[in-house]
C-alpha positions in Angstrom: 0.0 0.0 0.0 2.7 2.3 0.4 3.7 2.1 -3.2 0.6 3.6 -4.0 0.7 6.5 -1.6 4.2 7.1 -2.7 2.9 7.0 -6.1 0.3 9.4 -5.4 2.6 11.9 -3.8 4.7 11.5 -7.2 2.0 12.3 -9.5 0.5 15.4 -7.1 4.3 16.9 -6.6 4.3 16.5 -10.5 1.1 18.2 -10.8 2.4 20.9 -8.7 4.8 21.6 -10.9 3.2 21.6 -13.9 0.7 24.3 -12.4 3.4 26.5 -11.8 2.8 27.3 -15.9 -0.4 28.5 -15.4 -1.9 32.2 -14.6 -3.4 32.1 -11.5 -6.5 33.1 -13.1 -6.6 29.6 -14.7 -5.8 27.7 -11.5 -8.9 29.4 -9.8 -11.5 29.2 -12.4 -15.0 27.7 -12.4 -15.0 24.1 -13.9 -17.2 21.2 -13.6 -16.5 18.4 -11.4 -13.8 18.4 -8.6 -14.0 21.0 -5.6 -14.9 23.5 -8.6 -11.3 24.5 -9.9 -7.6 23.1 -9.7 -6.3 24.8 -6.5 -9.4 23.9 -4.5 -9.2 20.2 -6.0 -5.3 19.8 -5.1 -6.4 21.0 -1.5 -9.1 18.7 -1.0 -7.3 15.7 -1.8 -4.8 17.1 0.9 -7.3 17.7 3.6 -9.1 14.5 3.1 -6.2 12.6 3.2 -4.7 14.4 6.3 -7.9 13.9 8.1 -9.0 10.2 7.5 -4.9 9.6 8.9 -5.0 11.7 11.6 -8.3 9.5 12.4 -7.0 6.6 12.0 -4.3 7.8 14.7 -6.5 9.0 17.2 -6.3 12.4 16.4 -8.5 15.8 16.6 -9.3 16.7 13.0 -8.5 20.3 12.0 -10.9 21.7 9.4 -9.0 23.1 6.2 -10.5 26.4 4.7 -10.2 25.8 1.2 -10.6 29.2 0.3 -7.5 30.0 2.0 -5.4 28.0 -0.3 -5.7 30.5 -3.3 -1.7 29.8 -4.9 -0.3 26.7 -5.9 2.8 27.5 -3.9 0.5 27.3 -0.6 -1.2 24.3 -1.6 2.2 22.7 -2.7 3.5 24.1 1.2 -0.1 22.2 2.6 1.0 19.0 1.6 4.6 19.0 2.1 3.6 19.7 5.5 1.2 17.1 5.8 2.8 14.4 3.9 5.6 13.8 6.6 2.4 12.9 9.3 1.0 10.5 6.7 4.3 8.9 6.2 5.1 8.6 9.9 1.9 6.7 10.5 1.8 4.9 6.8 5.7 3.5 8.0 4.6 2.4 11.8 1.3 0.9 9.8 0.9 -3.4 10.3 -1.0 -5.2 8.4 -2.3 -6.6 11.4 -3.8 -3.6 12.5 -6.0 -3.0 9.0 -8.9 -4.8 10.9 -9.3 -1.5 13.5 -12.4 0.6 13.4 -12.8 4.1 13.9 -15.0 6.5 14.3 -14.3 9.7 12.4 -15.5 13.2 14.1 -17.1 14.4 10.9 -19.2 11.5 10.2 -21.6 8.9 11.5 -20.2 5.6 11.4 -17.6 2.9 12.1 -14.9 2.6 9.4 -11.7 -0.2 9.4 -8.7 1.2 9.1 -7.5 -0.7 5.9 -10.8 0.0 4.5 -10.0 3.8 4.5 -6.4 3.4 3.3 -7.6 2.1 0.0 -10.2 4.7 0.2 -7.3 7.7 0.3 -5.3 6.1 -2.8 -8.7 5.6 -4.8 -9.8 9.1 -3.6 -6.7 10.8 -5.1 -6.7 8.6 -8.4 -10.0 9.6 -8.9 -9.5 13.4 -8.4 -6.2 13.2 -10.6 -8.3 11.9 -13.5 -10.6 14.9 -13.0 -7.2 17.3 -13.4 -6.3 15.3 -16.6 -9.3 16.2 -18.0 -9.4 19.8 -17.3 -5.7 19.5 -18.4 -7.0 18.4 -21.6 -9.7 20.8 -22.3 -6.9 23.7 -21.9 -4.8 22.0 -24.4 -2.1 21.1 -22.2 -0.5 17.5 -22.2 -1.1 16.3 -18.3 1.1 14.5 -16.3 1.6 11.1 -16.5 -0.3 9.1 -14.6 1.7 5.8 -15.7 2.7 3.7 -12.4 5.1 1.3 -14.6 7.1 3.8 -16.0 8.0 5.3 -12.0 10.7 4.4 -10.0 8.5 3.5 -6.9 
């Protein structure tokens, strides 16, 4: 499972860096699908991942204004800082404790812990896809979303 994270993080640094060509104006505007536009997309993904993990560990979860995420360079500084959390827990992680439930603050319900791991990796996927579309739309070539061709 941690291939896939790792992956993940890959593709979204990549991302990052690819948005760096783009006016801001095109970063924030209106599309269909997603959170509504790139930034707010990339920032989801962070926030939901930070707070299923922190979760899964016990922890308070701390509400993300999207709103306040309104450059790339922010969003890119979001998950940098969250990523090291994630990677601390996803590297203490046994498969013998996948089985765990939890009980998120944010909604009703009883969730296993594995169960929401794979949740995460198909969460990003799935809003990656979205930015490969709007990617497409503009013209631009997205990133790659290949995991064969990575060194993982």
């Amino acid at each position: 499972m941690l291939t896939l994270f790792n992956y993940n993080w890959q593709v979204r640094s990549e991302w990052f860096k690819w948005c760096l060509s783009l006016p801001s104006e095109e970063l924030k505007r209106q599309r269909t699908g997603g959170m509504g536009n790139i930034l707010k997309t990339l920032a989801h993904i962070i926030d939901v991942e930070r707070s299923w993990i922190r979760a899964i560990q016990g922890k308070p979860d701390v509400a993300i204004d999207l709103d306040a995420y309104d450059t790339i360079e922010k969003v890119e500084d979001l998950s940098n800082c969250y990523q090291s959390e994630a990677m601390d827990y996803l590297n203490s992680h046994s498969i013998d404790d996948e089985n765990g439930m939890i009980q998120p603050s944010w909604i009703e319900g009883k969730y296993e812990k594995g169960r929401i791991l794979r949740h995460l990796i198909a969460h990003e996927i799935h809003h990656i896809g979205q930015l490969s579309i709007w990617s497409r739309e503009m013209g631009i070539e997205p990133v790659s979303a290949s995991l064969i061709d990575r060194d993982l």
